[in-house]
N, C-alpha and C positions, 0 to 999 in steps of 0.2 A: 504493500500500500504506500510505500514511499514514496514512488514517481508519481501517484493523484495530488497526493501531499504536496509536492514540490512544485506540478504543475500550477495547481491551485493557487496558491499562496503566491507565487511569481507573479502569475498572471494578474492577480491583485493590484504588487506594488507597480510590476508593466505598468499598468492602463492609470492607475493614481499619480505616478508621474510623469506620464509619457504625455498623456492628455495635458497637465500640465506645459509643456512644453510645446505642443500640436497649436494649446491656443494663442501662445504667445505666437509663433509660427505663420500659422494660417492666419491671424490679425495682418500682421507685417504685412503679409500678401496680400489682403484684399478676399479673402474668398469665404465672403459673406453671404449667409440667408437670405434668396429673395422668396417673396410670397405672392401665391397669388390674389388676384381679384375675387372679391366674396369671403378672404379666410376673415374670420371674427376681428375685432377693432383691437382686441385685447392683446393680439399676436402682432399687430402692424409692429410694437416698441422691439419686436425682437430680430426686426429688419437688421441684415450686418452680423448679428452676432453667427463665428467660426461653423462653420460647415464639415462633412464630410471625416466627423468625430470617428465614424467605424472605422478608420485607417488604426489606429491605434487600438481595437479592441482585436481586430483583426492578428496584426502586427505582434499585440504580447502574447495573444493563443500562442502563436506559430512557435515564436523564441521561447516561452516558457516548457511545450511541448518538448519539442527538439532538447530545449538543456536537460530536462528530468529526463529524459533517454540517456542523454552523453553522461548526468552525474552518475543514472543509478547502471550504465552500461547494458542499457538494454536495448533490444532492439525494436523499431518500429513497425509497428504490423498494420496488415493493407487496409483493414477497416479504420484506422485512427487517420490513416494517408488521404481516403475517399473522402472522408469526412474534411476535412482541411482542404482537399482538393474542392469540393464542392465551397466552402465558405468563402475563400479566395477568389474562384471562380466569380461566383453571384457579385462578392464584393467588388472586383473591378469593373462589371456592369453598372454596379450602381455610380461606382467613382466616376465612369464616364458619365453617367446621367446627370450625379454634382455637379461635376466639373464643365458643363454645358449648362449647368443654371447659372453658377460664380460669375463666370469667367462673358456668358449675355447680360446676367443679373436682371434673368425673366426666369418665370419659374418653371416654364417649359424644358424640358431639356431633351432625355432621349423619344424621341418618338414612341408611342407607346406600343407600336407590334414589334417594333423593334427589341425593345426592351424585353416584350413576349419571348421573339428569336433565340436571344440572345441568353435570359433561362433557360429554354429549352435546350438549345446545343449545350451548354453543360450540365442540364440535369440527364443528357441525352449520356455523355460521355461517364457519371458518372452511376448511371443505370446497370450500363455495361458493363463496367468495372465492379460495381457491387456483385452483379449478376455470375463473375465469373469468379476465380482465383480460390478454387477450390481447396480445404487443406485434407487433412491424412482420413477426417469424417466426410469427405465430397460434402461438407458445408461452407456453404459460400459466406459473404455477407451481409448480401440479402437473400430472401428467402422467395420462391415464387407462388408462395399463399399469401392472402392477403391476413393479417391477424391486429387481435384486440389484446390479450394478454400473454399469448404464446400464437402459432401459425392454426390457422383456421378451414378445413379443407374445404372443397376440392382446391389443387392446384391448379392453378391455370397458366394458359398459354404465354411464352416469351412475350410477344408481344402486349398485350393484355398487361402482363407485370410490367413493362418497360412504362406504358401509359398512366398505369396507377400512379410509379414513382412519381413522372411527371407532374401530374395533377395535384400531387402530394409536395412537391416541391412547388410549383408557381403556386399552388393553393396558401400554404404556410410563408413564404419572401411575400408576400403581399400583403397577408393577417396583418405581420409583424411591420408592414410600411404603415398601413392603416393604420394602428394603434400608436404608430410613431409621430404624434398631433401636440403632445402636452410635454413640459420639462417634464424629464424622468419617467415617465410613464411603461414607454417601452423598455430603459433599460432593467428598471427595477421589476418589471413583469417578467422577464426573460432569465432573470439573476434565478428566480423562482423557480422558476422549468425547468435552466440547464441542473440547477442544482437537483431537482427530482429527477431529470435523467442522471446525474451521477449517483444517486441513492438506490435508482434501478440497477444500473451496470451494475455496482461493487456487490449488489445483494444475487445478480445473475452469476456472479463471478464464482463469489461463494458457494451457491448452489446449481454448478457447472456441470454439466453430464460431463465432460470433457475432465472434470480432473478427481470425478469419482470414480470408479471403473464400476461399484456398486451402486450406482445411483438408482434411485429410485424414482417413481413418477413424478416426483416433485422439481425434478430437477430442468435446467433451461438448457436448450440446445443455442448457442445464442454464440456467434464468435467475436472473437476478444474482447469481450467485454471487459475485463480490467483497462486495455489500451483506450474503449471509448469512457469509460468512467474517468480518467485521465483528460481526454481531451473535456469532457463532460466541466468536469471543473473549473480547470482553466476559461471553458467560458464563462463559467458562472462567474468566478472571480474579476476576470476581465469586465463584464457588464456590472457588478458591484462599484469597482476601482473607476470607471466611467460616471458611474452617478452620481458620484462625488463632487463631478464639475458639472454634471446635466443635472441637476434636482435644482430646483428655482429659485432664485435667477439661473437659468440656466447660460453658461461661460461657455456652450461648445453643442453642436448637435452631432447626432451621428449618422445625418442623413440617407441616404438611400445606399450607402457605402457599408452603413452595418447593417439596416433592416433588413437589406435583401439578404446578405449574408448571415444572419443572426436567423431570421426565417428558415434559409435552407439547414442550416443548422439543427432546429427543431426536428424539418424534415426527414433529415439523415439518422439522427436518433431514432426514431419510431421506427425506422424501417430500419432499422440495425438491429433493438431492443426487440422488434417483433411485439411493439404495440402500436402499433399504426393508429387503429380506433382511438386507442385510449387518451393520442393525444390532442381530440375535440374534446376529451376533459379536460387534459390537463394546460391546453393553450386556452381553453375556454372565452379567457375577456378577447384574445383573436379572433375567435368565431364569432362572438357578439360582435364586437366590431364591424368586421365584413359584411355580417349580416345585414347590421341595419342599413349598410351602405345599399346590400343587395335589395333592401325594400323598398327602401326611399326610393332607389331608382325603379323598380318594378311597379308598386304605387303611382308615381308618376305618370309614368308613360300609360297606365291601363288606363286611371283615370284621364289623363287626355285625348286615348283613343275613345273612349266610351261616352263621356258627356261635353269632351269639347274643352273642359277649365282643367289645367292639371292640379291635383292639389299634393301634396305631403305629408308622410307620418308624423315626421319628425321637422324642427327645426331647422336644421341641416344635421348635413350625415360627415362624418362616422358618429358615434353613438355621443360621445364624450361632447365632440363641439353642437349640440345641443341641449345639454346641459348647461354649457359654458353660453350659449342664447337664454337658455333660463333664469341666469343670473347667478348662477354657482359660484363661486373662485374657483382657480387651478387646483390650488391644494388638495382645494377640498374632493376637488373630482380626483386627482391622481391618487391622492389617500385612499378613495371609498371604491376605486378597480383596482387597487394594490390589493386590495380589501378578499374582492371577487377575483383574482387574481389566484391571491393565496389558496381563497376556499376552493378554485375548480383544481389546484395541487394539492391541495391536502384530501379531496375525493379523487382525485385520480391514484394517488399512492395509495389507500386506502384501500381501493377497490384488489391493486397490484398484489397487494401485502396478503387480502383477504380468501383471493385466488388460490394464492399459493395455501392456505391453512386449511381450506376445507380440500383442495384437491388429493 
């Protein structure tokens, strides 16, 4: 358990002072927050302030990983690699999408099929790569059932999994942009998640078909799980070390550079862990989020087609900035989905934990 350990706790002081120095940095350069037309009045004052914060959440993952390898001499294995591959990935989509906001200082940036594209060729590539690299169990790193606590039959076709992943990755890099609206929000959401994924890994690790020879039914077919409980950490701690400087006033965002990457990340877990389902609980305020997006626009359009006037659910969408129309403070709304946050993690491990007792 020493390289979780290490990863962990790096990753922490990473991102608590690296972000520190990202904002002096990106000040200097100019590569400030624009916003669009319609975002709330309350958001105009945070015009300017540092962009493109997930370089640095990204950045301590990687070096904190990498050195709890080289201190504790171990080596890296291919599901902790996929998983980094994917984060990376998504994260330089997004850097380009910043970096096409900053640099216009319009909030447009990447085209948005593009942006589609450009997930999917690396959720494409890293489909693949999950799908193959069988070890001495012909278990891969993903698995080609779909599952909620453990893999769920029938199996289905290549195909068919390769699309699920997909769906599973743009579905989740979008939750986590959605939700990415308020100081802190996202990252102290995410600190919660990565951290119940690392609670699942280290508890699959334990009870590993793989290193009991007598296992019993209780036990997880699940590969490397200690490697993703490692990485598992290190994000949590990274997104902790972050909110330090993102919790309001927030001094730094972490734009579409860590959501998307912080999202795929999510993604990558589930379908490592072999809870896919489980994590519409445990991403929960993501799901709400998107949701109300998805109504408010559905709403919309029905009622325009139907009686001519469109109306709406909500205030404006995603969920949070209608609230923040109702007259809430931030705080108080980031508090009370940290809140709903916590409790769709604390029922999601619960449910995990409860699996494993009666089974």
């Amino acid at each position: 358990m020493i390289a979780i350990a290490i990863a962990g706790v790096m990753a922490l002081f990473g991102a608590l002072f690296g972000t520190r120095l990202a904002i002096g940095l990106f000040t200097r350069l100019g590569l400030g927050q624009p916003f669009r037309d319609g975002t709330p009045d309350s958001h105009q004052i945070k015009r300017g302030t540092p962009t493109m914060g997930g370089v640095v959440i990204i950045v301590a993952v990687d070096l904190s990983y990498l050195l709890a390898k080289l201190i504790t001499m171990e080596k890296p294995s291919i599901s902790a690699v996929l998983v980094l591959f994917l984060i990376n990935g998504l994260g330089v989509i997004g850097f380009l999408d910043d970096w096409l906001k900053v640099t216009r200082q319009h909030s447009r940036g990447l085209p948005g099929m593009l942006k589609i594209i450009g997930q999917l060729l690396i959720g494409g590539v890293f489909a693949v790569g999950a799908l193959s690299f069988p070890d001495r169990r012909d278990l891969t790193p993903a698995s080609p059932f779909i599952s909620l606590l453990r893999d769920i039959p029938p199996q289905l076709p290549l195909v068919l999994v390769v699309i699920w992943i997909l769906l599973m990755i743009v579905g989740a890099s979008n939750g986590v942009n959605l939700t990415d609206g308020l100081d802190g929000l996202a990252a102290g959401s995410c600190t919660m998640i990565f951290g119940a994924y690392a609670l699942i890994n280290i508890w699959q690790y334990n009870q590993s078909c793989a290193r009991f020879a007598s296992a019993g039914p209780n036990c997880y077919e699940v590969r490397d799980p200690y490697d993703l409980a490692a990485v598992a950490l290190a994000l949590a701690g990274a997104c902790f070390g972050f909110l330090w400087w993102n919790a309001k006033p927030a001094k730094i965002i972490m734009g579409d550079t860590g959501a998307l990457s912080l999202g795929g990340g999510l993604a990558a877990f589930a379908i490592f862990s072999r809870t896919e389902l489980l994590l519409i609980l445990l991403g929960g305020l993501m799901v709400i989020e998107a949701g109300s997006l998805i109504l408010q626009t559905s709403y919309f359009k029905a009622t325009r087609r139907l009686t001519g006037t469109p109306k709406r659910l909500f205030k404006n969408s995603p969920l949070h900035n209608h609230f923040e129309m109702l007259g809430w403070g931030e705080v108080t709304i980031v508090m009370r989905f940290w809140i709903i946050a916590g409790l769709c993690v604390a029922g999601g491990l619960g449910i995990f934990y409860a699996e494993w007792l009666v089974r």
